[in-house]
C-alpha positions as CSV (number, residue, x, y, z in Angstrom):
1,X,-14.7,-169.5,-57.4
2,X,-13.4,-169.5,-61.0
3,X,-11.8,-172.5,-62.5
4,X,-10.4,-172.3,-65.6
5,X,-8.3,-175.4,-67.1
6,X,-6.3,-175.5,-70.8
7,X,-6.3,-178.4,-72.7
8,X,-3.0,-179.9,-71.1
9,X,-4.4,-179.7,-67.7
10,X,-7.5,-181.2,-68.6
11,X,-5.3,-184.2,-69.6
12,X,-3.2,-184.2,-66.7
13,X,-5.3,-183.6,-63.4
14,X,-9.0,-184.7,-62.1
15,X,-11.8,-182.1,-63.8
16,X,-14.8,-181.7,-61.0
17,X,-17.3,-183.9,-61.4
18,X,-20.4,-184.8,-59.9
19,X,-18.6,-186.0,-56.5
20,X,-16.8,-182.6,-56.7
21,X,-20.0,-180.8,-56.6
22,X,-21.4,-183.3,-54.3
23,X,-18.7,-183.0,-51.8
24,X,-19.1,-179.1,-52.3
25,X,-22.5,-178.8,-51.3
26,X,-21.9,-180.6,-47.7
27,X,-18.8,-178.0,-47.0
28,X,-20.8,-174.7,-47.5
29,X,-23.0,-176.2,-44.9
30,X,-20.5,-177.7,-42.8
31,X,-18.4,-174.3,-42.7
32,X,-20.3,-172.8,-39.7
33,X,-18.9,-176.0,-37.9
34,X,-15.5,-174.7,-39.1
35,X,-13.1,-173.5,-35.6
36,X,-11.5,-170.2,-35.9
37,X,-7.7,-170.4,-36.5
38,X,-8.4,-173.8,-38.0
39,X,-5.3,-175.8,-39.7
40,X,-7.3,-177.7,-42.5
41,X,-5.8,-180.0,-44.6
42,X,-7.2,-181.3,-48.5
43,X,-5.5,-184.8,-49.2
44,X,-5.9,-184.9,-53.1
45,X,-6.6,-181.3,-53.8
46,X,-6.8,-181.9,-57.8
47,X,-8.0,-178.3,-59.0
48,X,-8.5,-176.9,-55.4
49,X,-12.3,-176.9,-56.0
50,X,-12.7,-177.9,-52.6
51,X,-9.5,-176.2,-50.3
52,X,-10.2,-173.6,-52.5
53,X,-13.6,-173.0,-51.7
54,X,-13.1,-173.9,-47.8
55,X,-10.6,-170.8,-47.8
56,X,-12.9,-168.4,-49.6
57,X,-16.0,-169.0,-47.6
58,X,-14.0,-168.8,-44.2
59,X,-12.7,-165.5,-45.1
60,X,-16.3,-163.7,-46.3
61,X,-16.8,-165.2,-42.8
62,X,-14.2,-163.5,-41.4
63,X,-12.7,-166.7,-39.7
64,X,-9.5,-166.8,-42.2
65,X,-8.0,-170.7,-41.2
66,X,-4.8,-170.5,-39.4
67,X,-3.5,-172.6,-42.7
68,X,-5.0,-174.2,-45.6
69,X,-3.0,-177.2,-47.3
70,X,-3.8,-179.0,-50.3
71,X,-1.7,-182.0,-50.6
72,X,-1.5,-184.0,-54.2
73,X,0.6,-186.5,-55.9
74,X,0.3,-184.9,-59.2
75,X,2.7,-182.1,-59.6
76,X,0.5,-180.8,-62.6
77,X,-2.8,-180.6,-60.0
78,X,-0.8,-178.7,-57.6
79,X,0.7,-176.2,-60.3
80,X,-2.9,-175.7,-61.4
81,X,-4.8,-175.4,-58.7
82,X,-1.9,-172.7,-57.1
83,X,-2.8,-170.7,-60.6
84,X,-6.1,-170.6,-60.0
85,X,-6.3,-169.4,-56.7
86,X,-4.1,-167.0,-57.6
87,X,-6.6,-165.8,-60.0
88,X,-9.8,-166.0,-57.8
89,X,-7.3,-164.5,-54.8
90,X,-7.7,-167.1,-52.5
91,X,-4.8,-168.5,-50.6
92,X,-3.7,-172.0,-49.2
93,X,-1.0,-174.1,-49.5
94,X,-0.1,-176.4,-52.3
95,X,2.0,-179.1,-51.4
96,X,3.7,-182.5,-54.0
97,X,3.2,-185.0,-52.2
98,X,3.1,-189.2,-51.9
99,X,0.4,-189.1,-49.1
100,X,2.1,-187.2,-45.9
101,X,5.3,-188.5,-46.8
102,X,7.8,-185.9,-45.8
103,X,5.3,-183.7,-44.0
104,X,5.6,-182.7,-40.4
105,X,1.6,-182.3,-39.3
106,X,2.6,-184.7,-36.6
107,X,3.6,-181.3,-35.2
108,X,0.8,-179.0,-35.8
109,X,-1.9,-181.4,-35.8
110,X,-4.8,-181.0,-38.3
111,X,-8.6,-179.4,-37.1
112,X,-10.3,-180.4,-40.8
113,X,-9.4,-183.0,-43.1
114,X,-11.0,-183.5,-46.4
115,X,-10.5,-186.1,-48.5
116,X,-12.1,-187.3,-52.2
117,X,-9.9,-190.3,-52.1
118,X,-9.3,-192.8,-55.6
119,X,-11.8,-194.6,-55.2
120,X,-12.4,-197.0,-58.2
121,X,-11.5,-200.8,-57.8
122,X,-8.1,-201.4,-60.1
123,X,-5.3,-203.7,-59.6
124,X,-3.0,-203.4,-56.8
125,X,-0.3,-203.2,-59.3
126,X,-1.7,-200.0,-61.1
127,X,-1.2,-197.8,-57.7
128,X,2.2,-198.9,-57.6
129,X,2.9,-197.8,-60.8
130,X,1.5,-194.4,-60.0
131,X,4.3,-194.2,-57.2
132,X,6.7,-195.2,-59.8
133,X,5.2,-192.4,-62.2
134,X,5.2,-189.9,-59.3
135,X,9.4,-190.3,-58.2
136,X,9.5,-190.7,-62.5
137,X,7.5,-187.0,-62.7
138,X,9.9,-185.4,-59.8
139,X,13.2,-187.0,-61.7
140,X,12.0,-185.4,-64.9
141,X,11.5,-182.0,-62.8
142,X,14.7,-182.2,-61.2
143,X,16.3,-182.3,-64.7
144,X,14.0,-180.0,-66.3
145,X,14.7,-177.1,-63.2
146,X,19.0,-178.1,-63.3
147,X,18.3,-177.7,-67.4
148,X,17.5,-173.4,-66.3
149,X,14.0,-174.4,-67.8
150,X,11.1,-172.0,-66.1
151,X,7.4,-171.3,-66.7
152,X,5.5,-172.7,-69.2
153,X,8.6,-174.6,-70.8
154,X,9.2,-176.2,-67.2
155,X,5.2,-177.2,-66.9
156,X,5.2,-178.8,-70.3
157,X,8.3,-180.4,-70.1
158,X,7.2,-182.2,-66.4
159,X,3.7,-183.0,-68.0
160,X,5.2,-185.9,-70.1
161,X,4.8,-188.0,-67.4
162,X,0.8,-188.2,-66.5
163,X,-0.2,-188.9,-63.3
164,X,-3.8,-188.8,-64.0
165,X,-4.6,-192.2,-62.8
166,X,-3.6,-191.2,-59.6
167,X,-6.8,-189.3,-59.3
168,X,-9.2,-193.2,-59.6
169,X,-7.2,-196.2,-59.1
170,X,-8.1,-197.3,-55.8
171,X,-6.8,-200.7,-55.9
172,X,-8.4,-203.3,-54.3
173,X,-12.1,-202.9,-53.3
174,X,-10.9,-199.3,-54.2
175,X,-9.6,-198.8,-50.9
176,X,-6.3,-199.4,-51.2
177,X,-5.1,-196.0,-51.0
178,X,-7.8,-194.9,-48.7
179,X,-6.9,-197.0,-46.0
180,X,-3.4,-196.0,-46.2
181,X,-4.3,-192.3,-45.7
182,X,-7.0,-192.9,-42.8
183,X,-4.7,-195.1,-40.6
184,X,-2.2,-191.8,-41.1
185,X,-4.5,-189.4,-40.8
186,X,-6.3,-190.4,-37.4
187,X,-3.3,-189.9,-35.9
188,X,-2.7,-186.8,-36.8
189,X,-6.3,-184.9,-35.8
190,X,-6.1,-182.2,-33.1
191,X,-9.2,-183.0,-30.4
192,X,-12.3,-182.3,-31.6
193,X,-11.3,-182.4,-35.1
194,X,-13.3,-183.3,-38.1
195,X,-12.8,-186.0,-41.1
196,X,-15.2,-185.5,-44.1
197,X,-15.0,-188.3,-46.5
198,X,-16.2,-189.2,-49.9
199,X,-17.3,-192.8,-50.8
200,X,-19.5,-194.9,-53.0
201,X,-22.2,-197.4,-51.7
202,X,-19.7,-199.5,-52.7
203,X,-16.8,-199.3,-50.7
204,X,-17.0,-201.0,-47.6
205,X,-18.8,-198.5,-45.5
206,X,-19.4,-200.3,-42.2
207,X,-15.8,-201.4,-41.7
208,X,-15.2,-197.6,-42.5
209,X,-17.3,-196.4,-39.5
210,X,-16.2,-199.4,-37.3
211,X,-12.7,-198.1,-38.3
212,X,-13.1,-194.6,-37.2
213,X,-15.3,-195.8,-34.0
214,X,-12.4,-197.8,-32.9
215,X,-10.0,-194.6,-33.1
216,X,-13.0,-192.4,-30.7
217,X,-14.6,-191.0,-34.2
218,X,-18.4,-190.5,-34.4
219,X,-19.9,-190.9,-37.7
220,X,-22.3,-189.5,-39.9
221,X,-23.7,-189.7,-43.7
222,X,-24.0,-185.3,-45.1
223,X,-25.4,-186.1,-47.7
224,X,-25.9,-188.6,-50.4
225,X,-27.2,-188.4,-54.1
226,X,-27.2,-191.1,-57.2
227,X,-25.2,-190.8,-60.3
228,X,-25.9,-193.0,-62.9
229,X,-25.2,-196.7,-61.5
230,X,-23.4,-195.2,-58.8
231,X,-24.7,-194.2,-54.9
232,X,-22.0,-191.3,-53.8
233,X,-21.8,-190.1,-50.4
234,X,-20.4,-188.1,-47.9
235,X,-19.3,-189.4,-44.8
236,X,-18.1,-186.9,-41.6
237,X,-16.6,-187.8,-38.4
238,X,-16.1,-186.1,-35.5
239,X,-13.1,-186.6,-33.1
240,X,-14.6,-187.4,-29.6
241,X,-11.2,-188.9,-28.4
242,X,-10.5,-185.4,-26.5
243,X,-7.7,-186.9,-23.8
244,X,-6.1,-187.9,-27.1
């Protein structure tokens, strides 16, 4: 898959990086693991390197996912990554989004889950203010849409407000946000359904697997590589709680 960025999104939304790639790797080997029909769900899609590539490989497998979704808080990330799917023909769903708010998966339940989370220590008060950015960003839309303004006029009006720091700051111990979405999250997995998460050395990995073991998740580490001063890893869990 093709991703191609101008120079305002490369201000605007997350660029893959090494995690990207890293996270990338542990899919295409994960994907025979994949059930057919599968609802699978990308929380902080970015520039849909992941969703993107989930969808593609499922369909040269001929087990096309009953629905792909990737969810983001940055509007730009979501008009972006929707472009270049478009491009590379590939097709999920590209939703703006605080989180799940406003989001009825309660309903369908979700089979995969895949999520890169913010995950650099910051201030509590800086993910605040990318909530306040976020309602900001969808105000200046709002205004921008009533004001008859379309296509590219409409994207570079909305991209005044950057929401770029939405993609790191992961508040305290850089779980902040993390936390948030996994208490949601476990809730909302089908039986036998399957979390893959990415996380440094360190975040608080053990209280992470004591987390999920409490909620019936086994876990295990994919795969694992080092990055300057920094371990990366992924982490997947599988839903054993089937009376759930």
């Amino acid at each position: 898959m093709k991703i191609t960025l101008n120079k305002t999104e490369y201000k605007n939304i997350y660029v893959p990086n090494d995690d990207s790639y890293l996270f990338l790797d542990a899919l295409k080997e994960e994907i025979q693991y994949f059930p057919q029909n599968a609802i699978v769900v990308e929380m902080g899609c970015g520039s849909g390197i992941l969703i993107g590539n989930v969808s593609k490989l499922l369909q040269e497998q001929n087990n096309r996912a009953l629905m792909c979704i990737g969810i983001d808080i940055n509007y730009d990330a979501c008009i972006a990554s929707s472009r270049i799917m478009q491009e590379n023909q590939i097709y999920f769903d590209c939703i703006n989004s605080d989180g799940f708010e406003g989001l009825a998966l309660d309903k369908l339940g979700i089979d995969i889950f895949i999520f890169n989370p913010p995950y650099v220590p910051t201030e509590d008060d800086e993910v605040e203010r990318c909530k306040k950015y976020f309602k900001e960003k969808q105000q200046l839309f709002a205004q921008a849409y009533a004001n008859n303004l379309r296509g590219q006029d409409l994207i570079e009006e909305v991209a005044k407000v950057n929401l770029i720091d939405c993609s790191y700051s992961g508040g305290k111990d850089g779980m902040l946000v993390t936390w948030k979405i996994l208490e949601k999250v476990t809730n909302l997995m089908n039986s036998n359904g399957i979390i893959y998460l990415f996380v440094i050395q360190d975040n608080p990995i053990n209280e992470i697997i004591a987390f999920f073991k409490s909620k019936g998740f086994e876990g295990f580490i994919l795969k694992k590589q080092q990055k300057y001063n920094e371990i990366q890893l992924i982490l997947k869990f599988v839903n054993n709680n089937v009376n759930k």
